[in-house]
N, C-alpha and C positions, 0 to 999 in steps of 0.2 A: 504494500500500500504506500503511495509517494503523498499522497493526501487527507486530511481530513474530513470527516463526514460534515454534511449532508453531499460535498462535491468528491465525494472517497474515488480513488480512479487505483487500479489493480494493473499490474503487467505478471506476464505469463512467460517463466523463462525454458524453451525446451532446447535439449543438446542438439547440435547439427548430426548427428548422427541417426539421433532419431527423429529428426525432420527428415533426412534422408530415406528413412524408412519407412515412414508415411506416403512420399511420396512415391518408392518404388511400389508400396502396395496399392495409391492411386492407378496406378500407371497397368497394374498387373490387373483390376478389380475392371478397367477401360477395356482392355485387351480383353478379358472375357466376357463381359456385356457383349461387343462386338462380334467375337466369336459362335455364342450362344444366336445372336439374332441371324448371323449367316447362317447357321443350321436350321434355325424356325422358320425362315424366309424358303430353304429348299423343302421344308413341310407344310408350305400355304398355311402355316400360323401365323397369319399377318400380324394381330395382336401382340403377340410375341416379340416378331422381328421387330413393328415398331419401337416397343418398349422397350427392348433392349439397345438398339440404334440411338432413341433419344436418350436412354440414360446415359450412355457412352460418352455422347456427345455434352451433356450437360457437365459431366464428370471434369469434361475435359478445360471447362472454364478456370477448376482450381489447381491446374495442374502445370509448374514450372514449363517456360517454353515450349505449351503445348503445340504450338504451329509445325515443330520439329519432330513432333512425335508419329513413328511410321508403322507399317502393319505389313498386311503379306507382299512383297516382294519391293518393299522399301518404299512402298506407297505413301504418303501422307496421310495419314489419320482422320485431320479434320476435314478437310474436301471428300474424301472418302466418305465418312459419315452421313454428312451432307448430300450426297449425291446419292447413295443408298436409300435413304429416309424418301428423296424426290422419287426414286425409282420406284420404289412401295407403293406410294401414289397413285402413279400413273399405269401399272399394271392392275389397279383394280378395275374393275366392272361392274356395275348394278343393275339388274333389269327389272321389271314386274313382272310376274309371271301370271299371277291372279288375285283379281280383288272380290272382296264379297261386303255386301252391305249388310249392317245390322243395326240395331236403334240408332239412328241420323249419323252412323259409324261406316266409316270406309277399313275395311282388314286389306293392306297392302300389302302381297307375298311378295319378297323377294329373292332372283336366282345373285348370289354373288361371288362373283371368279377372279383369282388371281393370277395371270398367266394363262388365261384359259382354263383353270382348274378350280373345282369347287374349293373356297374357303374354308379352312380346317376351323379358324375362329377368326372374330374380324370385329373390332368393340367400334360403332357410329353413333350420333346424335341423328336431329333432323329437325327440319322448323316444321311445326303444325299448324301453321297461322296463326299463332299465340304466343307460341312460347316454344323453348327447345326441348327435345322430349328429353326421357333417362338414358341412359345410357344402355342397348342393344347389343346384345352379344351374339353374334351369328353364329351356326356350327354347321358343319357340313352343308355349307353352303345356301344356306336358307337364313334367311332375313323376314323383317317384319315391320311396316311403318300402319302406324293409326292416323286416322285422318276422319275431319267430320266429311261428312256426307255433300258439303257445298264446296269442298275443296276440290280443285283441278289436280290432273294428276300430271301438267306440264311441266317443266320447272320444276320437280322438287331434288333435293340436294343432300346428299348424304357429308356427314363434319365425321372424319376417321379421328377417332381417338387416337394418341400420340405420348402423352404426357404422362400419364397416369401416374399422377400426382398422388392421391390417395395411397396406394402401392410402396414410393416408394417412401413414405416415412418408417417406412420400417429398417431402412439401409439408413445407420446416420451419417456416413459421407455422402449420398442422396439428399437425405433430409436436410442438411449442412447447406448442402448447394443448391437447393432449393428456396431454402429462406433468405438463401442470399442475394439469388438472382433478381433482377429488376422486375422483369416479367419473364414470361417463357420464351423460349427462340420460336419466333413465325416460320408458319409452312402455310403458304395458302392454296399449298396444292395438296392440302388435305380433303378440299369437300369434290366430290365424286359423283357429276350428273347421273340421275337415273333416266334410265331409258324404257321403252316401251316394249315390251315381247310378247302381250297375253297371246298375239296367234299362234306361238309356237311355245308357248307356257305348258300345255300337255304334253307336249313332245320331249319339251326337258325335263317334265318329274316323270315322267313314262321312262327315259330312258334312266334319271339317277336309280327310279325304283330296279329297274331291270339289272342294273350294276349292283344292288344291295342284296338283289333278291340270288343272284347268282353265289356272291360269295357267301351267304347265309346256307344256303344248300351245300355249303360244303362243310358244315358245323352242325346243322338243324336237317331232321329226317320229317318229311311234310306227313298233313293228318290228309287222312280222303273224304273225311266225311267232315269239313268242318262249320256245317248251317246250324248247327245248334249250341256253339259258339261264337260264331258272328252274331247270336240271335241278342244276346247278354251283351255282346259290345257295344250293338246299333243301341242298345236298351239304355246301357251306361255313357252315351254319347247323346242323347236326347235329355237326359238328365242333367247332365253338365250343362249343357245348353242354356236350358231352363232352370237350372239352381233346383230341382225338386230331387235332391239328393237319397230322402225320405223314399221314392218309389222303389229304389232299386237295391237296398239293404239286403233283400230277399236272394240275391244274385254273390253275396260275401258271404265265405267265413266270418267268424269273430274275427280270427287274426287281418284277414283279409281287407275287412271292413277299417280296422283299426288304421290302416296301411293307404285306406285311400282318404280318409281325412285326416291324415298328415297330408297326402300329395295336395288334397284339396287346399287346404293351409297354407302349402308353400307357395306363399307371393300369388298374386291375384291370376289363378288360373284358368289359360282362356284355350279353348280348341283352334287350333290351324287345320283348313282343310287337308283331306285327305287324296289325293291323284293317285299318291302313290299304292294307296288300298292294304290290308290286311295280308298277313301271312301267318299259318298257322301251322304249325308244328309238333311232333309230341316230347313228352318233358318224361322224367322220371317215372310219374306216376298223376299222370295229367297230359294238359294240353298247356303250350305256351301262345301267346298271340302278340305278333309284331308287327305295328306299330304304331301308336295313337300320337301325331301328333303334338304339341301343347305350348304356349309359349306362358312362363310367369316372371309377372310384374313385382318388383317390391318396390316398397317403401321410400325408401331411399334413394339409390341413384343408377339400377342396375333389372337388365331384363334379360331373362334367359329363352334359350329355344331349346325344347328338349323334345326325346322321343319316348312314347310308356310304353312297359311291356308289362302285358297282365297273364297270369299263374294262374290255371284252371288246378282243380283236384279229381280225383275221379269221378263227383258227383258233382261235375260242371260249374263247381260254383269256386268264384275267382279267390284265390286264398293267399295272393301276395302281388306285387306289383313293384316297376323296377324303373331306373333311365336307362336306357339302350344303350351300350356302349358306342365309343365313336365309331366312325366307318373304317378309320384306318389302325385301328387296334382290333376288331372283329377282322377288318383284313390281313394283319398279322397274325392269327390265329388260324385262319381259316389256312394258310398257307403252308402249313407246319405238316408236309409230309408223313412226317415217323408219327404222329398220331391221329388215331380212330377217332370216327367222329364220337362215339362218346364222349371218349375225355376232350374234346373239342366244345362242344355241349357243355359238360361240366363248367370248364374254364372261363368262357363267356359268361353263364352265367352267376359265377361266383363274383367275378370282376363288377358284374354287372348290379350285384344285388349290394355288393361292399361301398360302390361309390354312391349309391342310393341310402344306403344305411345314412352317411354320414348328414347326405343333403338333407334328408326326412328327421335328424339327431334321431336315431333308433337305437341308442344307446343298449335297451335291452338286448336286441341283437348281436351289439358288438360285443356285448358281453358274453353271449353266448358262444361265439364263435372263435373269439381269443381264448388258447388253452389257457388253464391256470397258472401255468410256469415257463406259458410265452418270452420269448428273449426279444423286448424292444427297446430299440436302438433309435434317438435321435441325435441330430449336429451332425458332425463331420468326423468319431475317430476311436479307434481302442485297438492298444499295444498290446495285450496281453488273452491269451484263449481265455476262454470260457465255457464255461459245463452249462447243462441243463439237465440235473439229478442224473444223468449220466449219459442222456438221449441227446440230446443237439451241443453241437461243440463248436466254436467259432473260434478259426482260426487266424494265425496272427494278419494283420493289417495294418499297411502305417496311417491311420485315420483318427482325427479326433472323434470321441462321442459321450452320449451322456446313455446309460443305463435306466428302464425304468421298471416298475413293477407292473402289472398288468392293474391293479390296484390305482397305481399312482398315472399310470397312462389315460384307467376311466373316469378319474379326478378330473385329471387336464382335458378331458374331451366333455364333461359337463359343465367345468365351468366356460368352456369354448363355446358348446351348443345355448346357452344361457349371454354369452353378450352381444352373439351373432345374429342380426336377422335374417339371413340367409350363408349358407354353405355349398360350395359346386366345384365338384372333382373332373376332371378330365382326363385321358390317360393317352396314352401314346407312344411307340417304340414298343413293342413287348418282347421280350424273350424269355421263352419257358423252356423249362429244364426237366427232366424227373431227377429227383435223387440219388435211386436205386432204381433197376428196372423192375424189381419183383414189389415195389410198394408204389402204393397211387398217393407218393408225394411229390409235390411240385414245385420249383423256385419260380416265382416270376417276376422277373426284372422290369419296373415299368420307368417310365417318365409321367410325371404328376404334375397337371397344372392344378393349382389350389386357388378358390377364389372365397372370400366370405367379405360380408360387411365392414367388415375395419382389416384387412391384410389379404392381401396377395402374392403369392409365390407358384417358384416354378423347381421343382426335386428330383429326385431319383427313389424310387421307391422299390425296396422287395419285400415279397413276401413268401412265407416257405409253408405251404399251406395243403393240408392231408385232405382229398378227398374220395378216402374210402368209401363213404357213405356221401353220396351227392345231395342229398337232403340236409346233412350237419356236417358242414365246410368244418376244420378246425386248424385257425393261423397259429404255427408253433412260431415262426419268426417275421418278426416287423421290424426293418429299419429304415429311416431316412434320411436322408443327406441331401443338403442343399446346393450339391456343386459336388463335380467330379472330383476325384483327390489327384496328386500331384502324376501321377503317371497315366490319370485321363479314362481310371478306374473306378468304378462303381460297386456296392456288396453285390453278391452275386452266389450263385450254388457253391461256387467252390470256395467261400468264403467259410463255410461249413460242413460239419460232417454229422452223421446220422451214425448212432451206434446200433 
């Protein structure tokens, strides 16, 4: 302190050495922003790529002689950045594909491409003649704009998210740069004409559904007789409609029922039409039916597009209900030679019901399905094996990490479900493993996009999970790690061993 209070002023002395070392981890923390979003960019995770492009870029404001700092092949950094960010831009696409009118409401579907290819995820605004909407989260190339009933459909303009401001205070060199900056660096080649397509609007969800429907037949064995479950779907889709929720109880299990006022719940849930139509399948010990639609709205500042998948029993009545995994993790799956479609079957829909768990907080669930003596791993790291009463052994790793109890992991996931209005999992890259060939257990190696009402991330996730019994999945290992380790290594099966 050089001064007296009420005008008290503080200086902050740090070594050159360790400024030096801030700044090489500036520099290293730039370099993989950058790296991560060239990799999302080649996955039409637009979302993604941006966010990671502008964090980079933002980064690079506090970073000695950024102007000097280069990248692959002795590039310049900041023009690079820059030019990448424009190019995002300008490879997107927006079309209509079909509108439907509802109380003085326009429902505007959107086809949206990047490079030509459906959008894996793609976060927009849009003016509604009033005001800007929430923020719209695309998946598999489906979009959504509301509009009254007297608005033109000329002229409207999609604003691509870029910043994601929210996000990043979770990073405090982010958050740091952020408060510091004046305002955000302009792109005004962010908003993205939409265009007109409804005449060939069937012909592009005819042909996505024809692409979804193929790879799903390579996982899912079809039902022949499936009119007396479409019969409950048409019934649960007229319902929705109308909010007389009350009609259709008759068509749930307990559990079932329990399962679909959560999904009711989650964020103001609205039906998107259907082109693509129904597929049905059979399941364990049942029928499965893919795929309803849905887009929900929350609160706050965030809308999702999902797809439901509803769980018949043997006595037709629906007894669970799921989000659809993406398309390009179903197509990872689907691809996988060395396994039968059962255990293909199984896999999807364990995946399928776990990222659902989290969205709907179905804690009971997860409880049930993490062993008792589950080995969960979060952070980045652990030097030394470890047992599991003698069954799962985890071998060494140069990685930091934090150990928890399955006890203290269901702490942390309620008071998670408890501050969050909304949670939304994503998954992507899989690679599955079995352990042993003689046991139906499974590594699978995923990529996690994470979104919830106050934080957002992007991870590495496995899970080591027994599904002997495809009715009661049971995860013996959970780890996550927020970024590859220094040799560009992720946990993985052979990070462990099975005695």
């Amino acid at each position: 302190m050089i001064s007296d209070e009420p005008n008290a002023k503080m200086l902050r002395y740090i070594s050159k050495s360790d400024l030096q070392k801030q700044f090489a981890d500036r520099r290293n923390k730039i370099v993989a922003y950058t790296a991560d979003a060239i990799e999302a960019e080649k996955e039409n995770k637009v979302s993604t790529a941006l966010q990671k492009y502008y964090w980079a870029l933002s980064l690079m404001s506090s970073y000695p002689k950024s102007d000097t700092l280069t990248f692959i092949n002795g590039e310049l950094l900041m023009p690079f950045l820059t030019k990448k960010i424009n190019s995002v831009f300008e490879g997107l696409k927006a079309d209509i594909v079909k509108v439907e009118t509802e109380e003085n409401k326009q429902n505007v579907e959107l086809f949206i491409t990047y490079n030509g290819n459906p959008v894996q995820n793609y976060d927009y605004t849009y003016f509604d003649g009033q005001s800007f909407s929430n923020i719209v989260s695309a998946k598999d190339g489906r979009g959504l704009i509301e509009l009254s009933d007297m608005h033109e459909l000329k002229g409207i303009t999609l604003r691509s998210e870029y910043t994601f401001e929210t996000e990043a205070v979770f990073d405090e060199d982010l958050k740091s740069v952020f408060e510091q900056m004046p305002e955000i660096i302009p792109f005004h080649s962010n908003k993205i004409s939409v265009g007109d397509n409804r005449e060939k609007g069937e012909e592009i969800l005819a042909m996505q559904a024809s692409e979804t429907k193929a790879e799903e037949s390579a996982v899912f064995e079809m039902v022949e007789d499936h009119n007396p479950y479409l019969d409950v779907i048409t019934a649960i889709e007229d319902a929705i409609k109308k909010k007389t929720y009350a009609t259709i109880q008759s068509h749930f299990t307990k559990e079932g029922l329990n399962v679909f006022n959560r999904l009711i719940a989650y964020g103001n849930a609205k039906l998107l039409s259907n082109e693509m139509g129904y597929s049905f399948y059979k399941s364990e010990k049942g029928v499965i039916c893919r795929s309803m639609p849905m887009s929900f709205r929350f609160k706050g500042n965030k809308e999702f597009i999902e797809s439901v998948v509803f769980e018949f029993d043997e006595n037709k009545k629906v007894k669970n209900l799921s989000f659809q995994l993406e398309q390009e993790a179903v197509s990872d799956i689907a691809s996988q030679e060395q396994w039968n479609k059962a255990s293909k079957h199984v896999l999807v829909r364990f995946l399928e019901n776990y990222k659902t768990a989290y969205a709907l907080e179905r804690l009971d669930y997860l409880k049930e399905i993490f062993s008792d003596d589950a080995l969960i791993i979060v952070g980045s790291t652990v030097s030394k094996p470890q047992d599991i009463e003698g069954r799962i052994r985890l071998n060494e790793k140069d990685v930091k990490t934090n150990r928890l109890s399955k006890a203290e992991y269901m702490k942390n996931l309620e008071r998670c479900f408890k501050r969050n209005e909304f949670i939304n999992l994503r998954f992507t890259e899989n690679e599955i493993k079995k352990f042993k060939k003689d046991k139906e257990m499974y590594g699978i190696q995923i990529k996690q996009d994470y979104f919830s009402s106050t934080y957002g991330d992007t991870g590495y996730l496995f899970l080591g999970v027994d599904v002997e019994d495809p009715e009661k999945p049971v995860i013996h290992v959970r780890t996550w790690q927020p970024e590859k380790d220094r040799e560009g290594g992720v946990f993985g099966i052979n990070d462990f061993s099975i005695e």
